[in-house]
TORKOL-4160 file (C-alpha; in steps of 0.2 Angstrom, whole numbers, padded with zeros to 4 digits, m for minus):
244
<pt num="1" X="0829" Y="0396" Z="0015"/>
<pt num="2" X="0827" Y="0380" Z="0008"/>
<pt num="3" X="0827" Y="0364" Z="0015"/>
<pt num="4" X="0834" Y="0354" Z="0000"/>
<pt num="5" X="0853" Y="0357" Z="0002"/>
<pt num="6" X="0861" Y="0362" Z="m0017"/>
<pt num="7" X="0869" Y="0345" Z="m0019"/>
<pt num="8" X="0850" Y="0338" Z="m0016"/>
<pt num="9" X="0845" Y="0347" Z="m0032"/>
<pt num="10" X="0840" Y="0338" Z="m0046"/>
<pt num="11" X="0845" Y="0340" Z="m0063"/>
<pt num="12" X="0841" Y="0338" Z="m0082"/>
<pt num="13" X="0825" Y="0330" Z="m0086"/>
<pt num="14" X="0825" Y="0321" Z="m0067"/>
<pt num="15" X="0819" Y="0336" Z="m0059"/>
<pt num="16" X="0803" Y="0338" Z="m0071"/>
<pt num="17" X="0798" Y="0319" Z="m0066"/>
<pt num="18" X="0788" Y="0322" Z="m0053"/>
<pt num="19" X="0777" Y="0337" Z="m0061"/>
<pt num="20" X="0778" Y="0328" Z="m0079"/>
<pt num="21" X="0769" Y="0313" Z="m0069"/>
<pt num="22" X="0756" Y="0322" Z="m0059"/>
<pt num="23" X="0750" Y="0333" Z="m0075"/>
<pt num="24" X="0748" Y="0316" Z="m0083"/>
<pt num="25" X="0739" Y="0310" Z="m0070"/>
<pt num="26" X="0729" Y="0325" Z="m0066"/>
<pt num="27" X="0723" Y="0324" Z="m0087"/>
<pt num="28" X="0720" Y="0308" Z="m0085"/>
<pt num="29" X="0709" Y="0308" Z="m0071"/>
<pt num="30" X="0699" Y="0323" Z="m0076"/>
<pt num="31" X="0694" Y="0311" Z="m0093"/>
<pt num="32" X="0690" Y="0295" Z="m0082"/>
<pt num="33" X="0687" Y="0301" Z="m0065"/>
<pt num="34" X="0677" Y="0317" Z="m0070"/>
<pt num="35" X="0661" Y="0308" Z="m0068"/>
<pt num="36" X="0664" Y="0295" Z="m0055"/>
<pt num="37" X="0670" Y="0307" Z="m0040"/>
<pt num="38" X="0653" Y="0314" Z="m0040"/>
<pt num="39" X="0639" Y="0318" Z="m0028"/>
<pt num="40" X="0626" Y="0309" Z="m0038"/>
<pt num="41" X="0641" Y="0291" Z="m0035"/>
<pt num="42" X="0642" Y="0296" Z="m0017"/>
<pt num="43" X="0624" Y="0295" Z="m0015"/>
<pt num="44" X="0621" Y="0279" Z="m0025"/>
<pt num="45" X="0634" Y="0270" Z="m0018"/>
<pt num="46" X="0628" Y="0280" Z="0002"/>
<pt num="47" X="0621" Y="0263" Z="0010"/>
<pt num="48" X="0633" Y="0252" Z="0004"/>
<pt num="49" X="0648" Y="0265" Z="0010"/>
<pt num="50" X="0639" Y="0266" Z="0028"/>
<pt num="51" X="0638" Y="0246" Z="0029"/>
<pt num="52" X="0658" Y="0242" Z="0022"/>
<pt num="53" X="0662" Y="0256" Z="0036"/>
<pt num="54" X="0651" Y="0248" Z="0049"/>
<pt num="55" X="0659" Y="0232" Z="0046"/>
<pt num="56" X="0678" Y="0237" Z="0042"/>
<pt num="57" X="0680" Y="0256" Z="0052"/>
<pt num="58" X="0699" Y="0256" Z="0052"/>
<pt num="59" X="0699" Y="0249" Z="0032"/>
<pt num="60" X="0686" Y="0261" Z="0025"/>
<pt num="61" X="0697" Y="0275" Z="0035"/>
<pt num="62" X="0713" Y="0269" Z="0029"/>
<pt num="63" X="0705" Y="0268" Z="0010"/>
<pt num="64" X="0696" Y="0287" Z="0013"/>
<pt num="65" X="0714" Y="0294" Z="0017"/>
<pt num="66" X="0724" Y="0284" Z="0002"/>
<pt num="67" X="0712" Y="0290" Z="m0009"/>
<pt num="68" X="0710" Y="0308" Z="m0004"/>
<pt num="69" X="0728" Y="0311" Z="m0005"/>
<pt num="70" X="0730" Y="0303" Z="m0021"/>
<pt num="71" X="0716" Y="0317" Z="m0029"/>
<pt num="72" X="0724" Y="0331" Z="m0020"/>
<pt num="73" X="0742" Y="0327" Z="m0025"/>
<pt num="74" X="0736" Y="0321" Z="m0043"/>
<pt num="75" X="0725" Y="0336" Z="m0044"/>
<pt num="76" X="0709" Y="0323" Z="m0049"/>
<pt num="77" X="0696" Y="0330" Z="m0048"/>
<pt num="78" X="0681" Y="0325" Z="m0034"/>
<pt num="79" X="0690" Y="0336" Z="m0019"/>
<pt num="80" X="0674" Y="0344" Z="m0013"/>
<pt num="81" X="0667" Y="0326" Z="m0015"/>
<pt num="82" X="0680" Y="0320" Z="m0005"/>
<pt num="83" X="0677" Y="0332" Z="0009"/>
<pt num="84" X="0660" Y="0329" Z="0009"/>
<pt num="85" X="0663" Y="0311" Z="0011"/>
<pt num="86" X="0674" Y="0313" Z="0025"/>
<pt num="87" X="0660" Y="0320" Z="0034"/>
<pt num="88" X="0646" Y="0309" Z="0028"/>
<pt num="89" X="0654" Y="0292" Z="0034"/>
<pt num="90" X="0665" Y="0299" Z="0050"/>
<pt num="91" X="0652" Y="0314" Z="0056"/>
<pt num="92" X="0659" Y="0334" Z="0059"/>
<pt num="93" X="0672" Y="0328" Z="0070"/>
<pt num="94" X="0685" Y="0316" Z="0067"/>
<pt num="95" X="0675" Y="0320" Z="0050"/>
<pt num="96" X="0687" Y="0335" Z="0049"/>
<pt num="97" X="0701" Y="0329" Z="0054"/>
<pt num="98" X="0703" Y="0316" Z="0042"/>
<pt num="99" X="0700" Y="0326" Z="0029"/>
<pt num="100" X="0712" Y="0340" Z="0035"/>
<pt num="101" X="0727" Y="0328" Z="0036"/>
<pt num="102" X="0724" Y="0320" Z="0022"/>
<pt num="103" X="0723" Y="0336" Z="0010"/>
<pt num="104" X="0738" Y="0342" Z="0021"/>
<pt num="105" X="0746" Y="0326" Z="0015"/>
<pt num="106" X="0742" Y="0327" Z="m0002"/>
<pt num="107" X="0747" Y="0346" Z="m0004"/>
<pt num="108" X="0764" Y="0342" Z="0003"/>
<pt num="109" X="0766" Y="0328" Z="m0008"/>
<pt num="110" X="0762" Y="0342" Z="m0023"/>
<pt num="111" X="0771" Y="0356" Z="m0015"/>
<pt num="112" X="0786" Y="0344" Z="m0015"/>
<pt num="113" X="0786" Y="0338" Z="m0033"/>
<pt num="114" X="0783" Y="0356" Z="m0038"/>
<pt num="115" X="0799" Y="0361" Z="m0029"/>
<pt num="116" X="0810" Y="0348" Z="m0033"/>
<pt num="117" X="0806" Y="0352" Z="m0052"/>
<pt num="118" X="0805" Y="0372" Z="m0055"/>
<pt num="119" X="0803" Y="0378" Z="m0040"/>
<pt num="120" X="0823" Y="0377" Z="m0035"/>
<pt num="121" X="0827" Y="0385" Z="m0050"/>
<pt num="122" X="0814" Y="0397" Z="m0048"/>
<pt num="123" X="0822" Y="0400" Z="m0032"/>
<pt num="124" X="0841" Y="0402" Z="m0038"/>
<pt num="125" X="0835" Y="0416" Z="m0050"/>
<pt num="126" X="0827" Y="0425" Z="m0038"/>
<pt num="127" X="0839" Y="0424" Z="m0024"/>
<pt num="128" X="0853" Y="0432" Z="m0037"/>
<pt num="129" X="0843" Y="0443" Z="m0045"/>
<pt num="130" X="0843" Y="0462" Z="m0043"/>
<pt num="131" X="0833" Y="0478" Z="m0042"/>
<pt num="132" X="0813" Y="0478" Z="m0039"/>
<pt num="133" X="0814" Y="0457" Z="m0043"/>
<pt num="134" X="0825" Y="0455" Z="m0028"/>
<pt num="135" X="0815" Y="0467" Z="m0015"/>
<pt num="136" X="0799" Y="0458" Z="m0020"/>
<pt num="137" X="0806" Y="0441" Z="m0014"/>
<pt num="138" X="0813" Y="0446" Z="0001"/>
<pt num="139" X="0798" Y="0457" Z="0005"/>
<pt num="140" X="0787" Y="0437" Z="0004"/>
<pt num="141" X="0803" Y="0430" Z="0015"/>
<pt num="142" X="0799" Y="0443" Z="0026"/>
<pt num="143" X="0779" Y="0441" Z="0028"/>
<pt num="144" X="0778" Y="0422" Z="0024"/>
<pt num="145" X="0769" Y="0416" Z="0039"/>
<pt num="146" X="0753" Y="0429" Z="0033"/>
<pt num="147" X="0755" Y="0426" Z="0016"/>
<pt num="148" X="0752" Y="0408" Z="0018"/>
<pt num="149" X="0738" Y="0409" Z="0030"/>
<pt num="150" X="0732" Y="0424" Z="0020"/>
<pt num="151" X="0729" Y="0412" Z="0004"/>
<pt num="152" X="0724" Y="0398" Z="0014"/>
<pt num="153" X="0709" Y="0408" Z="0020"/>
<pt num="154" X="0704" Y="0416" Z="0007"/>
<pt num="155" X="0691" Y="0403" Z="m0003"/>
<pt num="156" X="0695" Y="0414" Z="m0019"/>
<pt num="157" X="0712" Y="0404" Z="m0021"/>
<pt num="158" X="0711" Y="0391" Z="m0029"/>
<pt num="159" X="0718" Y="0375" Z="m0019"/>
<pt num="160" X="0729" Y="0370" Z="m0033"/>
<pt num="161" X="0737" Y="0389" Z="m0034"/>
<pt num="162" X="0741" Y="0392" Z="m0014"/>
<pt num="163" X="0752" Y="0372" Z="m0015"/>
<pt num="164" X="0759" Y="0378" Z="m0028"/>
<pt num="165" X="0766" Y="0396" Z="m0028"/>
<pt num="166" X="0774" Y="0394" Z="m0011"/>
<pt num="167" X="0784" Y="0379" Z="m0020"/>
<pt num="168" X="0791" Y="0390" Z="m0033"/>
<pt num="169" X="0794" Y="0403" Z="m0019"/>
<pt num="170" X="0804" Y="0390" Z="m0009"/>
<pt num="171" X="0794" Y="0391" Z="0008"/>
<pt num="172" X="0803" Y="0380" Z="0021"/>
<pt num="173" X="0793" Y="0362" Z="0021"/>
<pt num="174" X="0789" Y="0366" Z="0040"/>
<pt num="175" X="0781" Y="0384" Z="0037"/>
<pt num="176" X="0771" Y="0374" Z="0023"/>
<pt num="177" X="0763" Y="0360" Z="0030"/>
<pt num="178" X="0759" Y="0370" Z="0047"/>
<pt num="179" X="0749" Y="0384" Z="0038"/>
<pt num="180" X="0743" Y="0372" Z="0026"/>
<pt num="181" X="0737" Y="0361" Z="0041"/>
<pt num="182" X="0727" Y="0376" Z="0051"/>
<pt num="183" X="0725" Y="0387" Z="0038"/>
<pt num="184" X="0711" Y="0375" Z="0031"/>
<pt num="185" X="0703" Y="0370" Z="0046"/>
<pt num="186" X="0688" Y="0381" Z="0043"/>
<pt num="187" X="0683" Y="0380" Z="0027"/>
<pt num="188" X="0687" Y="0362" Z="0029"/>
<pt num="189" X="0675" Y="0359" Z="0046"/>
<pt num="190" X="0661" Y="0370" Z="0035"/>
<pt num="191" X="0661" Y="0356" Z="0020"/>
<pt num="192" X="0663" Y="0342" Z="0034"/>
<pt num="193" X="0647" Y="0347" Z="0042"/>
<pt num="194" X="0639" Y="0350" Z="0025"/>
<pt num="195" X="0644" Y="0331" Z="0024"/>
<pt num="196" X="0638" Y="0324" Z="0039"/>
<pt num="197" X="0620" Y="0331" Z="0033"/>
<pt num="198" X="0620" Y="0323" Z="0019"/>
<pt num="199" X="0608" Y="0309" Z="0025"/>
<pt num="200" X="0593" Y="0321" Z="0027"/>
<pt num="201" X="0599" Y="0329" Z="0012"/>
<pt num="202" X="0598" Y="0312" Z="0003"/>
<pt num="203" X="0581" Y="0307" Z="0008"/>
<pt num="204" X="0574" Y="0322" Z="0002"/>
<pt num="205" X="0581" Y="0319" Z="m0016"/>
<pt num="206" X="0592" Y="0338" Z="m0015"/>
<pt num="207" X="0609" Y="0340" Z="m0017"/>
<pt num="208" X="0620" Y="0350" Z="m0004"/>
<pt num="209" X="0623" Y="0366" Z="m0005"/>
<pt num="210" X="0643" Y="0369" Z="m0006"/>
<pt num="211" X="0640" Y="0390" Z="m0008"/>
<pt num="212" X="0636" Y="0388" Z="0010"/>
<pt num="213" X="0654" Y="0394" Z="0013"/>
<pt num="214" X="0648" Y="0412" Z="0007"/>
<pt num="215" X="0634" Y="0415" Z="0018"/>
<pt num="216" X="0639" Y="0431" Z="0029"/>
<pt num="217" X="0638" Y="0422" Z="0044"/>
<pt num="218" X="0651" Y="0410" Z="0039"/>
<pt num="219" X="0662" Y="0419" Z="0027"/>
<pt num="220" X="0663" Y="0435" Z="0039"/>
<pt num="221" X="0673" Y="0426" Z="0054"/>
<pt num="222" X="0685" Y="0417" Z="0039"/>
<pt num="223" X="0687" Y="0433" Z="0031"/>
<pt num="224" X="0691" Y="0441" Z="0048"/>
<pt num="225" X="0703" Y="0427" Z="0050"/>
<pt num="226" X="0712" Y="0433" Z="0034"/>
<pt num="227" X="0713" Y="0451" Z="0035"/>
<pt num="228" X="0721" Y="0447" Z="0055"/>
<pt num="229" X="0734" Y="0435" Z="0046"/>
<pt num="230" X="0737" Y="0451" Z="0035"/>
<pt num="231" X="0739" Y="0463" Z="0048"/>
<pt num="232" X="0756" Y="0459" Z="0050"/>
<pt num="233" X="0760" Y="0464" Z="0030"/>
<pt num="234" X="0751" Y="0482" Z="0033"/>
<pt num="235" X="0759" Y="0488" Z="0049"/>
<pt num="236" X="0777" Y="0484" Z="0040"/>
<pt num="237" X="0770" Y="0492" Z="0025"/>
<pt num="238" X="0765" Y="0507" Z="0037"/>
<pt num="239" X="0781" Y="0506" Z="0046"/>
<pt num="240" X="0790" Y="0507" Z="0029"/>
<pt num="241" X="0782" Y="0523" Z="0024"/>
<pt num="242" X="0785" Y="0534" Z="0041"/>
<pt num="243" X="0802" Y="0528" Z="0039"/>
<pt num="244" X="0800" Y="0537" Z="0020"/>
């Protein structure tokens, strides 16, 4: 079920506002922002991040959270930047928290706008269709909870695609923004560290190594997190064919 009652519902033109503004946005920014949000910016600007934040915590915090809400919710690009800057000025921990809330912010804010333009329609169509259409939809109602973990986990899907899909699939707001909210905390805390390093990493004139999410002893326990959020999709599976 929806949260957006019917009479909520936009209509016309006024319901593709939101998305016709943050495609705008997000072709803008990738022309003029596609350079800027970088590692090699972080790391020129690095001292004079370090000594703003020394000086003005709560404003550099505040600033950090605006901004990496805006480039999720605008899909800018500079996300993983953004991530490792979160670690870099505020350390692992509240490095990561930071960051989690503020992407969990900004994916609400996309999963919204996505959902207030095609995604009730999408919705309607599916809810009164028939035949296989129908029994996929409420086969995802059925499993939402693992479904949203499940693409939360993997790192195969894009960010972008898991804010997204459950928009046009009309996930209640609630389920969204809690699976959204836990379900990146590892990958999240992985990149966060990866930024609180970057100091040694700047010294010695390297750049960070972002693959580090796919090393066996970090990819296993995320993968194993995925696979238990899909149990629940194969034992009803299994179920479904005994009763066969």
């Amino acid at each position: 079920m929806s949260d957006m009652t019917q009479t909520d519902r936009p209509t016309g033109l006024k319901r593709y506002l939101p998305l016709m503004v943050i495609a705008t946005a997000a072709v803008a920014g990738y022309f003029a922002l596609g350079d800027v949000l970088s590692f090699q910016t972080l790391a020129d600007n690095r001292e004079a991040l370090l000594a703003f934040r020394d000086s003005h915590y709560i404003a550099t915090l505040t600033v950090f959270v605006l901004v990496y809400v805006a480039i999720v919710a605008f899909s800018l690009p500079g996300a993983s930047i953004a991530t490792l800057t979160g670690g870099f000025l505020f350390a692992t921990f509240p490095g990561s928290l930071f960051n989690i809330i503020a992407a969990t912010t900004g994916a609400t804010a996309i999963f919204l706008a996505a959902r207030w333009g095609l995604g009730a329609k999408l919705g309607e169509r599916l809810e009164t269709s028939e035949g296989m259409v129908k029994k996929i939809k409420e086969g995802i109602d059925e499993n939402q909870w693992s479904m949203l973990f499940l693409i939360r986990l993997v790192p195969a899907v894009p960010f972008f695609i898991a804010n997204l899909v459950p928009a046009f699939l009309e996930v209640p707001l609630h389920r969204f923004v809690i699976s959204t909210f836990l379900g990146i905390i590892p990958g999240t805390v992985v990149y966060t560290s990866v930024g609180a390093g970057l100091g040694e990493v700047f010294e010695r004139g390297e750049t960070p190594n972002l693959s580090i999410i796919f090393e066996p002893h970090i990819i296993g326990p995320i993968l194993g997190l995925a696979a238990l959020s899909a149990l629940p999709i194969l034992i009803k599976v299994i179920r479904g064919k005994k009763g066969l």
